[in-house]
C-alpha positions in Angstrom: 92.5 72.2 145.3 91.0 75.8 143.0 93.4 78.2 143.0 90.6 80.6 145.3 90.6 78.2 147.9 94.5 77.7 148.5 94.3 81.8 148.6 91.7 81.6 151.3 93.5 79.3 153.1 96.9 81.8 153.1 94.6 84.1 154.0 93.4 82.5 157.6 96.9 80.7 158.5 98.3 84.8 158.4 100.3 85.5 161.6 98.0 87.9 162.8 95.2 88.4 165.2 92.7 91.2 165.5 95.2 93.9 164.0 93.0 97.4 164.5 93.9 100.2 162.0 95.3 102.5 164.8 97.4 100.0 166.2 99.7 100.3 162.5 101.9 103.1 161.4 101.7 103.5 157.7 103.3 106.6 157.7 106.8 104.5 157.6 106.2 102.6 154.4 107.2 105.2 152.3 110.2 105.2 153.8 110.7 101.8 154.2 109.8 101.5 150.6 112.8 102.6 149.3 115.1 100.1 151.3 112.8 98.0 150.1 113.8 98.8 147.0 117.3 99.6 147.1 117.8 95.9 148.5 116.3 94.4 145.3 118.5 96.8 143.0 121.9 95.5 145.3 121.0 92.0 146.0 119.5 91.1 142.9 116.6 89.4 144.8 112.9 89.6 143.9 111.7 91.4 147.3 107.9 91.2 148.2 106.3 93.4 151.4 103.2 91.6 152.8 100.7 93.4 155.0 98.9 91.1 157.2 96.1 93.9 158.4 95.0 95.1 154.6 96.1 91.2 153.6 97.7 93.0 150.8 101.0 93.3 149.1 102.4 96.8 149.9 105.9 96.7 147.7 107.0 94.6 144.8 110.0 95.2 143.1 110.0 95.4 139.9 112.8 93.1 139.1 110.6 89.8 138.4 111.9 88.2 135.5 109.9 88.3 132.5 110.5 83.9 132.4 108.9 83.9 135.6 105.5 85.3 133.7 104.6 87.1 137.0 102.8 90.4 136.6 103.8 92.5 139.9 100.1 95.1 139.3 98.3 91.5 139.6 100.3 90.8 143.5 98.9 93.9 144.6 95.3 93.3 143.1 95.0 89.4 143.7 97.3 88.9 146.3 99.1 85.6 146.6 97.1 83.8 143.6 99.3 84.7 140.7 101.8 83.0 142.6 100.1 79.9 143.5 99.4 79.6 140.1 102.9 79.0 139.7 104.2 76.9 141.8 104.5 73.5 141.4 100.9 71.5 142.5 103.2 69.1 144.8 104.9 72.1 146.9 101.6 74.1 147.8 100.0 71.6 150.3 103.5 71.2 151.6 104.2 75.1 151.6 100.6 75.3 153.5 101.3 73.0 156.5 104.5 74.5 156.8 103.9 78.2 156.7 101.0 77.2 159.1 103.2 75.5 161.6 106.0 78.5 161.4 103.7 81.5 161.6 102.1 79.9 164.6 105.9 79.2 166.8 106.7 83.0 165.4 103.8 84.0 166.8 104.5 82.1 170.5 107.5 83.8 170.8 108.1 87.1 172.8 107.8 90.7 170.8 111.4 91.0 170.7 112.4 87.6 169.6 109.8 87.5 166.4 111.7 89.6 164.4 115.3 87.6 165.4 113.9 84.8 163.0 113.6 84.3 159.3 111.7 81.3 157.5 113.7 79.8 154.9 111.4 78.0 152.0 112.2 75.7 148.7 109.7 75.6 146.4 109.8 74.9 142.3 108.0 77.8 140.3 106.5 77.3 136.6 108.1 79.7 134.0 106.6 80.4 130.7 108.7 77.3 128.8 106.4 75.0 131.6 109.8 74.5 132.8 109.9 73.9 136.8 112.7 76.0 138.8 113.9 75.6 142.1 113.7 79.0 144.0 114.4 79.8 147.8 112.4 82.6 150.1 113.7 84.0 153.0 110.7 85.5 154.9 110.9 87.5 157.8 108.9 89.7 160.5 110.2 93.1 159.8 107.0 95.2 161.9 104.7 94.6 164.6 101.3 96.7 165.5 101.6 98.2 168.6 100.2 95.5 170.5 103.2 93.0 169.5 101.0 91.3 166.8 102.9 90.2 163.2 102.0 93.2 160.6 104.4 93.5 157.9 106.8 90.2 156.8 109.4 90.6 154.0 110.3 87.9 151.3 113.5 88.5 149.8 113.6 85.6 147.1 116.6 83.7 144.5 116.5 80.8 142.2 118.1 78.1 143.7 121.1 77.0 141.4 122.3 74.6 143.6 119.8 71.4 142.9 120.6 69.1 145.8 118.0 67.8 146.1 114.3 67.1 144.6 112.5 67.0 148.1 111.7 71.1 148.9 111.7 72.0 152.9 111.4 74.8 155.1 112.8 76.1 158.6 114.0 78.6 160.8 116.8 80.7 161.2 117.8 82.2 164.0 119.6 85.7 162.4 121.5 86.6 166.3 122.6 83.0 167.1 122.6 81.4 163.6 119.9 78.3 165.4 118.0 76.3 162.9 114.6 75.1 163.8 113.6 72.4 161.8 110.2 72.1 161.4 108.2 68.8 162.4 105.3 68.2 160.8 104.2 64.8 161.4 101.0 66.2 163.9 99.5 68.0 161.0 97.8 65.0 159.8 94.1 64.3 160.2 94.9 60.9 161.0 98.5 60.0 162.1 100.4 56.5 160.4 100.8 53.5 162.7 103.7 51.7 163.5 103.3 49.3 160.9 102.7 52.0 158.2 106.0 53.6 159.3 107.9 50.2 158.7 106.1 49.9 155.5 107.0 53.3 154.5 110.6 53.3 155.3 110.8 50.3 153.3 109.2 51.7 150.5 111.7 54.7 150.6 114.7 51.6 150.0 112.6 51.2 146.8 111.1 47.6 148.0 108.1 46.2 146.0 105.0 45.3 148.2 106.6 41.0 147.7 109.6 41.7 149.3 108.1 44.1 151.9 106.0 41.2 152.3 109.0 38.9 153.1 111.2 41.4 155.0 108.1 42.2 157.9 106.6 38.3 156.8 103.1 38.9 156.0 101.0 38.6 153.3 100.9 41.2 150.0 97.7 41.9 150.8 98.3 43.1 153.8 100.9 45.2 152.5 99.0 46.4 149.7 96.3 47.9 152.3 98.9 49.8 154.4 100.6 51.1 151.0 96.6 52.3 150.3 96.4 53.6 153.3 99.6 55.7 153.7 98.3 56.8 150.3 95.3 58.2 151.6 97.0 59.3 154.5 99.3 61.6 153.3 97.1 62.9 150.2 99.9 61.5 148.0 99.0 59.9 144.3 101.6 57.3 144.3 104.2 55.6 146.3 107.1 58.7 145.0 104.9 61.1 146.0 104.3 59.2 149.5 107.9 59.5 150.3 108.4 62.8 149.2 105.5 63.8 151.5 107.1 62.1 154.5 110.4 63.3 154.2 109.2 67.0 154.1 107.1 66.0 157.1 109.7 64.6 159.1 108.3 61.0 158.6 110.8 59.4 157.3 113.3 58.9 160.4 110.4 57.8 163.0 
């Protein structure tokens, strides 16, 4: 996938419908600006303003780490494609179907409660070594147009030191009753797995080769070979790892 197309893509899975200019108030970025700001300088945190009317960065702070090789002028010409550029080829279809699936249950919600919720995101990021690091993103509505559509979203975002875990997810936090939405995304396939390629799938997550899958559900390797192809196909994965990384981070992997 070119890197222009992923940046269309962002572009039409925004949280935002047909925002008109008078329905914004930019007179409260410069303002807002300088929280902006001031919560970078205190937290530490790389923080990132999106405006989904212009589709335009409106504040980046100036705190991106030279390792990062991130040129903050280039997120306010090109958008998000100096950042896709960056992060790991594995994470970006992932971070696509998720953002996709979260901006549209922020968006169902009533005006009030869109801006109770924050969307919490691994992803690994490529720093100028070729190195891969594990960072976090909190994103969150922080202003709606006056007809209650999504106009400016805040990313506030850390490396992640902690390394639990290789697989990178996403969900929601509720900020007034600390409720965590994890987010299903086993409809977001063109074509949904069968029962069979479920079984086949959770034994190839137990690290089972296609003979003793071939034992354990007593058919033939063949047989097994085509829903191991299939699931393949399925989930746009390269190989079996990638397979079950792909349905764990779509919520596959406990039907």
């Amino acid at each position: 996938m070119i890197i222009e197309e992923i940046e269309k893509q962002i572009i039409n899975l925004l949280p935002t419908l047909n925002i008109l200019l008078d329905e914004v108030d930019y007179s409260i970025l410069e303002e807002r600006k300088k929280d902006w700001k001031k919560l970078s300088e205190v937290t530490h945190s790389i923080v990132l303003a999106f405006d989904c009317y212009t589709k335009k960065f409106v504040f980046v702070s100036d705190n991106i780490p030279e390792l990062y090789g991130l040129d903050s002028h280039r997120l306010f010409i090109d958008g998000h494609q100096p950042v896709v550029e960056v992060i790991h080829p594995d994470d970006i279809y992932y971070g696509l179907l998720v953002r996709k699936k979260i901006y549209s249950i922020l968006s169902s919600f009533f005006n009030e409660e869109k801006m109770n919720y924050k969307a919490i995101h691994e992803m690994r990021v490529r720093n100028l070594r070729g190195e891969y690091i594990r960072i976090i993103e909190q994103e969150q509505v922080i202003e709606l147009d006056k007809s209650g559509n999504i106009w400016l979203m805040l990313s506030v975002i850390d490396v992640d030191a902690r390394h639990e875990s290789e697989i990178i997810k996403s969900h929601l936090y509720n900020l007034k009753t600390g409720e965590q939405i994890f987010i299903d995304l086993s409809d977001t396939l063109d074509e949904p797995l069968t029962n069979r390629e479920l079984e086949v799938l959770r034994l190839m997550k137990q690290g089972l080769l296609s003979k003793e899958i071939a034992n354990t559900l007593k058919v033939s390797i063949n047989t097994v070979n085509t829903h191991r192809q299939n699931i393949l196909q399925k989930l746009k994965a390269n190989n079996s790892i990638e397979a079950v990384n792909f349905a764990q981070r779509l919520g596959l992997s406990n039907k």
